[in-house]
Backbone as ProteinMPNN parsed JSONL, in Angstrom:
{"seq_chain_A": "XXXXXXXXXXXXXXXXXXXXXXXXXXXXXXXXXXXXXXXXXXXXXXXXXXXXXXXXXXXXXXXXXXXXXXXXXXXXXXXXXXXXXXXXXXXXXXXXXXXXXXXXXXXX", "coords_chain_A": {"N_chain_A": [[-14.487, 1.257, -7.453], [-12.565, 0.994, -4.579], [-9.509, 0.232, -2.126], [-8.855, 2.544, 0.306], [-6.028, 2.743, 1.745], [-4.271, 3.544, 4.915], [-1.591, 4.531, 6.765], [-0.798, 5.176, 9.913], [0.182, 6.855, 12.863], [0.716, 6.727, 16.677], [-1.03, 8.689, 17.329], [-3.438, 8.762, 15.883], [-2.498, 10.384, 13.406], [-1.356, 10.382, 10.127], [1.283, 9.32, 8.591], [4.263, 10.505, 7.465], [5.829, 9.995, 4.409], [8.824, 9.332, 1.876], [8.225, 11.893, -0.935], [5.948, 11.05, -3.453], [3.898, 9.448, -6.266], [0.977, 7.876, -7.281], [-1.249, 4.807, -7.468], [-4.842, 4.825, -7.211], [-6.009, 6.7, -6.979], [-4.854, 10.227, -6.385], [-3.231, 13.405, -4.72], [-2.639, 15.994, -7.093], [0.516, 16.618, -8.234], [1.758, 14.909, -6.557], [2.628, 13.136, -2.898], [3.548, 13.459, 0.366], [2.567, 11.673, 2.518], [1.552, 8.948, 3.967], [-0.607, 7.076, 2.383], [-2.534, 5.68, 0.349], [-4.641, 4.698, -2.726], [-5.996, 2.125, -3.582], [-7.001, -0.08, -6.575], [-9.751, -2.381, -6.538], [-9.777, -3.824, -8.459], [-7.121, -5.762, -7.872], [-7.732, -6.93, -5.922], [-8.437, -10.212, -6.555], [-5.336, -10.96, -6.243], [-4.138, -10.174, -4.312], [-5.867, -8.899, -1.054], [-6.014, -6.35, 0.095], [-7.538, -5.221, 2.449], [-7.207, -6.745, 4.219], [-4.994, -5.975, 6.153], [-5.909, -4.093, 7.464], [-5.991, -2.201, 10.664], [-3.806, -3.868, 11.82], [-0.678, -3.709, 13.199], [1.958, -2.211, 11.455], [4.441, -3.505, 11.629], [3.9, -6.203, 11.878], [2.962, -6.92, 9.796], [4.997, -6.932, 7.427], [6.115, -9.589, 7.096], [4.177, -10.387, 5.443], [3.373, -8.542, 3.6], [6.336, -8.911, 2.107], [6.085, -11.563, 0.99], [4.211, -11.181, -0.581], [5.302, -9.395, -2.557], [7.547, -10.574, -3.035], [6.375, -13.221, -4.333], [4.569, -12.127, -6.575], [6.06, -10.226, -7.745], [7.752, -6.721, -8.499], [7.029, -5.196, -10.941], [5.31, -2.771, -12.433], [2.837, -2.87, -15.473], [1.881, -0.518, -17.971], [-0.411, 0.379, -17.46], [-2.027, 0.824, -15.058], [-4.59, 0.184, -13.736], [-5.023, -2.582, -14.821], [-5.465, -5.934, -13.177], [-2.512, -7.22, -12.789], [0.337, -9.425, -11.817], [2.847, -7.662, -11.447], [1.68, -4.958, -10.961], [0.066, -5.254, -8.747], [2.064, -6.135, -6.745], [3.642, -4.095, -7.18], [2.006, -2.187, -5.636], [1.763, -3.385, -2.999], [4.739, -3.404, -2.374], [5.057, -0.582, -2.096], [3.096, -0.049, 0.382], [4.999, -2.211, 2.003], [7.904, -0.519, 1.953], [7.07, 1.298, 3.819], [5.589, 0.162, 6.168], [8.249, -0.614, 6.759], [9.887, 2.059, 7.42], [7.938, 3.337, 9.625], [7.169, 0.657, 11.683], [5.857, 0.586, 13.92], [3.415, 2.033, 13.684], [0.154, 1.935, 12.682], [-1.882, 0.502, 10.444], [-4.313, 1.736, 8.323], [-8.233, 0.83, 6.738], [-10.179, 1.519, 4.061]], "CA_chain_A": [[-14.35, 0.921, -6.057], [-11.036, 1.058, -3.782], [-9.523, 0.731, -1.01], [-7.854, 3.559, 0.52], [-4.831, 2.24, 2.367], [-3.203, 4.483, 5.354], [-0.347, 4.27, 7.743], [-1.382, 6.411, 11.112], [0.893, 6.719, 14.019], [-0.373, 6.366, 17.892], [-2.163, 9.707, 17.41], [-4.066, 8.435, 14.652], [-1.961, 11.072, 12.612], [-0.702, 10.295, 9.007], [2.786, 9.049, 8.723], [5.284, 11.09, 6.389], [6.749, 8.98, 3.782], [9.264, 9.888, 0.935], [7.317, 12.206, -1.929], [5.783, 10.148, -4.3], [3.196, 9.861, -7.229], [0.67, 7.013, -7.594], [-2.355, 4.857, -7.019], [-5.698, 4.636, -8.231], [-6.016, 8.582, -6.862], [-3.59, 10.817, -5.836], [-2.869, 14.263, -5.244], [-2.007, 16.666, -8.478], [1.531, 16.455, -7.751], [1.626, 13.869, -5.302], [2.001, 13.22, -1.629], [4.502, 12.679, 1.199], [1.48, 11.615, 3.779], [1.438, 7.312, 3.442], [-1.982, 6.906, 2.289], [-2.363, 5.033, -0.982], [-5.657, 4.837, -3.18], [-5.775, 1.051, -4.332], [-8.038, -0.723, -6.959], [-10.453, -3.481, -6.107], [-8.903, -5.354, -9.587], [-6.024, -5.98, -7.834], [-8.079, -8.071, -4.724], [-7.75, -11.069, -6.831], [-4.211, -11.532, -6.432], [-4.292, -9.614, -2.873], [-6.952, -8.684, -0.523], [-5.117, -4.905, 1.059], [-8.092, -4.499, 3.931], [-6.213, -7.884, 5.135], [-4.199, -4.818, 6.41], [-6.619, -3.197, 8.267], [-5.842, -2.487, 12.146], [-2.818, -4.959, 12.175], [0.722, -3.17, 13.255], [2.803, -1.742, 10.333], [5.379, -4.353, 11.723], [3.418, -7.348, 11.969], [2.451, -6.993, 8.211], [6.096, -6.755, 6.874], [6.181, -10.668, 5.985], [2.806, -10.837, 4.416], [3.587, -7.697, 2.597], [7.571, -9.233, 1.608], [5.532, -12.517, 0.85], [3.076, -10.622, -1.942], [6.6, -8.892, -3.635], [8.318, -11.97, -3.652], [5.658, -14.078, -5.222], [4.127, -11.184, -7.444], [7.228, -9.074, -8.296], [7.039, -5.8, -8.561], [7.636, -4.836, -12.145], [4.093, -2.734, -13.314], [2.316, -2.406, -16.639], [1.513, 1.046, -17.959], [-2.261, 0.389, -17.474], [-2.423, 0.711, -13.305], [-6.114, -0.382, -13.675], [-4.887, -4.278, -15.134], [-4.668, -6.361, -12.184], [-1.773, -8.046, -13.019], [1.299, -9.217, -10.319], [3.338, -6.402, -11.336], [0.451, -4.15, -10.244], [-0.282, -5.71, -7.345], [3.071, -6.706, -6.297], [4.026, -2.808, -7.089], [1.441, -1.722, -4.573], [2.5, -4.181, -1.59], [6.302, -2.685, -2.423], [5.109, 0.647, -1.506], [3.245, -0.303, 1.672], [6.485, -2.55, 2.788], [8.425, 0.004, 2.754], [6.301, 1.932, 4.501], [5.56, -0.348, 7.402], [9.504, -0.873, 7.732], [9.913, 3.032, 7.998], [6.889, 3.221, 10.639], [6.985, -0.429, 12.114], [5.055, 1.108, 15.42], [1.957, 2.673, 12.627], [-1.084, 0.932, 12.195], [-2.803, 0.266, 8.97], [-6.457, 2.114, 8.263], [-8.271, 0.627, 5.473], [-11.794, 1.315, 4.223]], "C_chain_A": [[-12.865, 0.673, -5.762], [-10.823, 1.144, -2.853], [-8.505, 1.995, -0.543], [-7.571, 2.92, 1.899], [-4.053, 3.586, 3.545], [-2.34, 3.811, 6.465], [-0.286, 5.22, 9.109], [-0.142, 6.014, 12.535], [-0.28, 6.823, 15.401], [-1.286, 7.512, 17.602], [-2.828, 9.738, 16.601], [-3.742, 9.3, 13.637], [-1.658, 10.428, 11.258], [0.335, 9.878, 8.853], [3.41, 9.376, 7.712], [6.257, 9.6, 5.888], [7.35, 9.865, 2.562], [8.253, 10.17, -0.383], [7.207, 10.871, -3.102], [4.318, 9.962, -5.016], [2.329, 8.745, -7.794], [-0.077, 6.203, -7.05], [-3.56, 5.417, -7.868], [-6.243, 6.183, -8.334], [-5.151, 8.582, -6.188], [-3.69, 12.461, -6.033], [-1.967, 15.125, -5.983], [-0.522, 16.968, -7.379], [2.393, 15.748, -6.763], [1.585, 14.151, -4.243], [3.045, 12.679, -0.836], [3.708, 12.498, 2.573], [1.383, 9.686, 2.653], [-0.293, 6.891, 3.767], [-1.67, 6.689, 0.69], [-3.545, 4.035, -1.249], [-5.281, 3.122, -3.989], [-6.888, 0.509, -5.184], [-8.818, -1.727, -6.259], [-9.96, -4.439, -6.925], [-8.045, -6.051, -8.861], [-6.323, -7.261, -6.548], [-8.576, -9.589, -5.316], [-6.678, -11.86, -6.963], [-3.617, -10.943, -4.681], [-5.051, -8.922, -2.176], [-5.934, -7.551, 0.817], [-5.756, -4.943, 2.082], [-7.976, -5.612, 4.743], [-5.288, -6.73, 5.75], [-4.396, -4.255, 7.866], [-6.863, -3.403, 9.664], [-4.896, -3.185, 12.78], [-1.617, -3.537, 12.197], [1.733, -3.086, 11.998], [3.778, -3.549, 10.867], [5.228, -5.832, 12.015], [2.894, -7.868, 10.68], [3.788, -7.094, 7.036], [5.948, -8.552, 6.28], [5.223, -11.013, 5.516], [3.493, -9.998, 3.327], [5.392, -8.701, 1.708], [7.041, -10.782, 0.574], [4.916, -12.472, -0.983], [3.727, -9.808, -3.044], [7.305, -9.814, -3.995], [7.489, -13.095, -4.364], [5.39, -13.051, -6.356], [5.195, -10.44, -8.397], [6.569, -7.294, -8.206], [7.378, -4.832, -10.096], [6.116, -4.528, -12.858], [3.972, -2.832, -14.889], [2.106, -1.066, -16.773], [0.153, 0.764, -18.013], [-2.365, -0.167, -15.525], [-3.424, 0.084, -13.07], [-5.504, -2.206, -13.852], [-4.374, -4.957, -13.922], [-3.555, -7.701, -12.6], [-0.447, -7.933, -12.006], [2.449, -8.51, -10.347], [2.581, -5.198, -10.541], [0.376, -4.303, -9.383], [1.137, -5.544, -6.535], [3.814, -4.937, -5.865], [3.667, -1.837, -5.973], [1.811, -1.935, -2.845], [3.95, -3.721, -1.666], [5.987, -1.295, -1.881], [4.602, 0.46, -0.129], [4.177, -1.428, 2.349], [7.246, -1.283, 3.029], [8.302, 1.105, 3.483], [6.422, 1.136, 5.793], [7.269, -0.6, 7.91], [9.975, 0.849, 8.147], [9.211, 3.602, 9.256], [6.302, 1.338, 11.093], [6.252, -0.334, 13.348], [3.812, 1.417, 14.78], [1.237, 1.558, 13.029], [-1.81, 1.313, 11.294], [-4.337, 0.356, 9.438], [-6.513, 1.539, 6.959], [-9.492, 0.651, 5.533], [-11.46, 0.934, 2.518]], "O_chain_A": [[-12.081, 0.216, -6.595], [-11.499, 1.917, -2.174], [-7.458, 2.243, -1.142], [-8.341, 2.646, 2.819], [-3.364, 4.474, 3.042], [-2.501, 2.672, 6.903], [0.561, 6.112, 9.047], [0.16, 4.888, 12.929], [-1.505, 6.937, 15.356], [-2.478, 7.209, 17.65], [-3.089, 10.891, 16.257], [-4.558, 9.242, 12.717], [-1.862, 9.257, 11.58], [0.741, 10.816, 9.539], [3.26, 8.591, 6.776], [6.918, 8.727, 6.451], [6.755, 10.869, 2.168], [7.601, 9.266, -0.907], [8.053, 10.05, -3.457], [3.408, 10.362, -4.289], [2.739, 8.413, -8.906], [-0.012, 6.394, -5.836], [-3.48, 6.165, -8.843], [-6.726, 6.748, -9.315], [-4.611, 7.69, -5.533], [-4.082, 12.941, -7.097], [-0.761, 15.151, -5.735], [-0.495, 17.368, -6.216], [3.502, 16.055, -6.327], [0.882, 15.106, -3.915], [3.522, 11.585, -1.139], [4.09, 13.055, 3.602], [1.25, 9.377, 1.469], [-0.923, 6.576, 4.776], [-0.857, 7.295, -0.008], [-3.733, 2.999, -0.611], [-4.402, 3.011, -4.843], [-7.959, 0.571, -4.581], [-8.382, -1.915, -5.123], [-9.694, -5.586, -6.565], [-8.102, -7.244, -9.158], [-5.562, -8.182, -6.253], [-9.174, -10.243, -4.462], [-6.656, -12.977, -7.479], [-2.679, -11.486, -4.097], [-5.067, -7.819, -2.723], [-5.423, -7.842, 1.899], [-5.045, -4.754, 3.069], [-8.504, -5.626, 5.855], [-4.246, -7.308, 5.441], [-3.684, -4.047, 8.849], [-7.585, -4.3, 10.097], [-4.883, -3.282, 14.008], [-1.672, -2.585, 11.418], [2.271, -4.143, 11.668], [3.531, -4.591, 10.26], [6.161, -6.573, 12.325], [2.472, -9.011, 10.505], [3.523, -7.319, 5.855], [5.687, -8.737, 5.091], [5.257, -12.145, 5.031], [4.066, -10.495, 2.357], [5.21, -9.056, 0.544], [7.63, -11.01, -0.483], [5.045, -13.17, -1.989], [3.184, -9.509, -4.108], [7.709, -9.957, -5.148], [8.15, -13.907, -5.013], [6.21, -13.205, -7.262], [5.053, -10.178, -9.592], [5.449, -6.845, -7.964], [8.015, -3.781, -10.037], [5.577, -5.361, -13.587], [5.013, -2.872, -15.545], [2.13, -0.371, -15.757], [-0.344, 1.145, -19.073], [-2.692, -1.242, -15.022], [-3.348, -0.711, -12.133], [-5.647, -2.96, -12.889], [-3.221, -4.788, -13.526], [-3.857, -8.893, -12.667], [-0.102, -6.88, -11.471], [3.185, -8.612, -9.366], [3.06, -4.654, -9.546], [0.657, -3.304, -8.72], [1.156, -4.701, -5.638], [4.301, -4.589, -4.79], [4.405, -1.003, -5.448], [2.02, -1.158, -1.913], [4.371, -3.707, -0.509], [6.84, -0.867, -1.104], [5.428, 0.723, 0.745], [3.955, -1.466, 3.559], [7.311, -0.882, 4.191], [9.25, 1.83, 3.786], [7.365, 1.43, 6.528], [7.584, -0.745, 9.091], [10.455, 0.943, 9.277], [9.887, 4.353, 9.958], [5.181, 0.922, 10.803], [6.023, -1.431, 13.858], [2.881, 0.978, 15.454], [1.613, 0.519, 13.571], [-2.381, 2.404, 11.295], [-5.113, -0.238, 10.187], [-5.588, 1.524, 6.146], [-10.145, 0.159, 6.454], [-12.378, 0.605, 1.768]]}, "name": "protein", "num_of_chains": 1, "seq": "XXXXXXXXXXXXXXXXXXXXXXXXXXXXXXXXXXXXXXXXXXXXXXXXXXXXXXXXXXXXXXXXXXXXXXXXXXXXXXXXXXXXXXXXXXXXXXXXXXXXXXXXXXXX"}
């Protein structure tokens, strides 16, 4: 189980973010579309569909909040929720919501 995390502009479109490779799925070769496949392990140390429907730019100090307590320094085992992991995840949607601070966060 996971949530899948996106970043949609007013036209409920996708929001281009720099290529990149990672997440609990992903496509073979990655993905420059900000959508990012998260564990459920990891909603012990942060609960992502806290996310869901709030303004990219109204989420920036939760998200800065969950890197600065957590860090973001993973394990090589993505699955272990540990606050590298976590912390690694909330680092990618920050700087996401500060590139698209107008987006709004989908999360199922």
């Amino acid at each position: 189980m996971s949530w899948d995390v996106r970043l949609v502009d007013g036209c409920g479109e996708l929001c281009g973010v720099p290529h990149f490779s990672g997440g609990g799925t992903y496509p073979l070769g990655g993905s420059d579309g900000a959508e990012l496949n998260v564990t459920y392990n990891y909603g012990a140390k942060f609960n992502f569909g806290e996310l869901n429907g709030h303004q990219a730019k109204d989420t920036i100090p939760m998200l800065e909040q969950v890197v600065d307590k957590l860090g973001s320094t993973p394990t090589s085992d993505y699955w272990e929720p540990t606050n590298g992991n976590v912390g690694r995840a909330a680092l990618r949607l920050l700087t996401w919501a500060k590139l698209h601070p107008d987006a709004k966060w989908e999360v199922v």
